[in-house]
N, C-alpha and C positions, 0 to 999 in steps of 0.2 A: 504494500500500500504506500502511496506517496504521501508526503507530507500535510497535504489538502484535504486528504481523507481523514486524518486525525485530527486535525484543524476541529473538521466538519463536527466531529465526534463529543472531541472537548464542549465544541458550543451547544451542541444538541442538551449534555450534561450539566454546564452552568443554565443554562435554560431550565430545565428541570429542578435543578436548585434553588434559583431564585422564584420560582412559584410554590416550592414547599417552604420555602422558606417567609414566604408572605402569607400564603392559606395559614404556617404554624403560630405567624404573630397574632394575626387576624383573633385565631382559636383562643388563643391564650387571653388575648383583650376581651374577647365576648365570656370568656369563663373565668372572672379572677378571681385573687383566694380573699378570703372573707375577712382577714386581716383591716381593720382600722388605718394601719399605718403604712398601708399598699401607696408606693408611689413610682408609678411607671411613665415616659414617656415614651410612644414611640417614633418620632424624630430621629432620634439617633440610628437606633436600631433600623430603620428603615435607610435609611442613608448608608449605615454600613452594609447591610443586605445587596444596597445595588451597585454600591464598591466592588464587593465580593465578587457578584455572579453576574448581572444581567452586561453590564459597562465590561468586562472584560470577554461577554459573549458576544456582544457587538464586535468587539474588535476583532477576535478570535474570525464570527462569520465572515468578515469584512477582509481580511486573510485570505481565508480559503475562495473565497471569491475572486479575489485576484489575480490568485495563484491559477485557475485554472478553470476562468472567464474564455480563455485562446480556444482551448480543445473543448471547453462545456464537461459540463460530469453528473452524470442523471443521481449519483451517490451524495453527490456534494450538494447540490439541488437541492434533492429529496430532505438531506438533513438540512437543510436553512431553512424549507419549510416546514419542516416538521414544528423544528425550533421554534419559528414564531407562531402558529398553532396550537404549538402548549402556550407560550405567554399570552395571545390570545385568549384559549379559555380559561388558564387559569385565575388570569384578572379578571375575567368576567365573571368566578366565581365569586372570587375574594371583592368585588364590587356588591356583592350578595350577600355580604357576612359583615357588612358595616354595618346593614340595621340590626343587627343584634347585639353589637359594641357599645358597650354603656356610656353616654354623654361627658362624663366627664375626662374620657380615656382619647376622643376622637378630634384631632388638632387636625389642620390643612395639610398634613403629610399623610394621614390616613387616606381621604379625600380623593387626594387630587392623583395617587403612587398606581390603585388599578385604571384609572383612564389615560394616563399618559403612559403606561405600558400597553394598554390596549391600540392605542394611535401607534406607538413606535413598533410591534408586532406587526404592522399593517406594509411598511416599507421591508423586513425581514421576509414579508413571504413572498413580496413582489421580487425582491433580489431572489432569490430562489429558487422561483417561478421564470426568472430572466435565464437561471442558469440552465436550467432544465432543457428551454429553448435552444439554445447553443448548440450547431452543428460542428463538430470537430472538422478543422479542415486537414484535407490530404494535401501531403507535398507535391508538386509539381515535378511530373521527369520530364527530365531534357535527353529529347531524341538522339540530339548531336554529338551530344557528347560519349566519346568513346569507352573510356574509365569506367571498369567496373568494382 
């Protein structure tokens, strides 16, 4: 396998990551402990989440893209779209699990983290889908020349 392929793979992985990893905050904020002196933000924690995983799957897909945009690669493709497909429904999940986060837990990082993941999953499948289309091209033989 070439390099474009584990590219691919890596990103398909942090993609998957970064949606468990939000469906897990999400969980954890709609169910907290019953503690008085519970004090959680999540800001941070969502910040570092897309440090983590989503921001280094862009790059990563953004890569393999690159790399092998010339010849097209129905593998590399397949995985960019896959990729944004889970981000896709995962935020659309976790879009779903806000109303049951209790008010005082929900800041504009809650909010705003599944629909601007859902928009940016939206150019990840169209890249993808671009790659997919890609006909590899053949070399050109030259009649004339003798050299074999």
């Amino acid at each position: 396998m070439a390099i474009e392929k584990y590219l691919a793979i890596a990103g398909l992985a942090l993609c998957i990551f970064f949606v468990a990893e939000i469906i897990t905050i999400f969980n954890f904020m709609s169910n907290p402990l019953s503690d008085e002196t519970f004090l959680f933000e999540a800001k941070p924690k969502i910040f570092q989440f897309v440090s983590m995983s989503i921001a280094p799957a862009a790059i990563v897909f953004g890569v393999s893209f690159v790399l092998s945009k010339r010849y097209g690669s129905r593998f590399n493709g397949s995985m960019i779209v896959i990729g944004g497909i889970i981000v896709l429904i995962g935020m659309g999940y976790a879009y779903t699990m806000i109303e049951n986060i209790q008010e005082e837990l929900i800041d504009d990082s809650v909010e705003i983290t599944p629909i601007l993941f859902m928009i940016v999953s939206i150019p990840i499948i169209f890249i993808g889908s671009r790659l997919l289309k890609t006909k590899p091209k053949k070399p050109r033989k030259n009649y004339l020349d003798d050299n074999f």
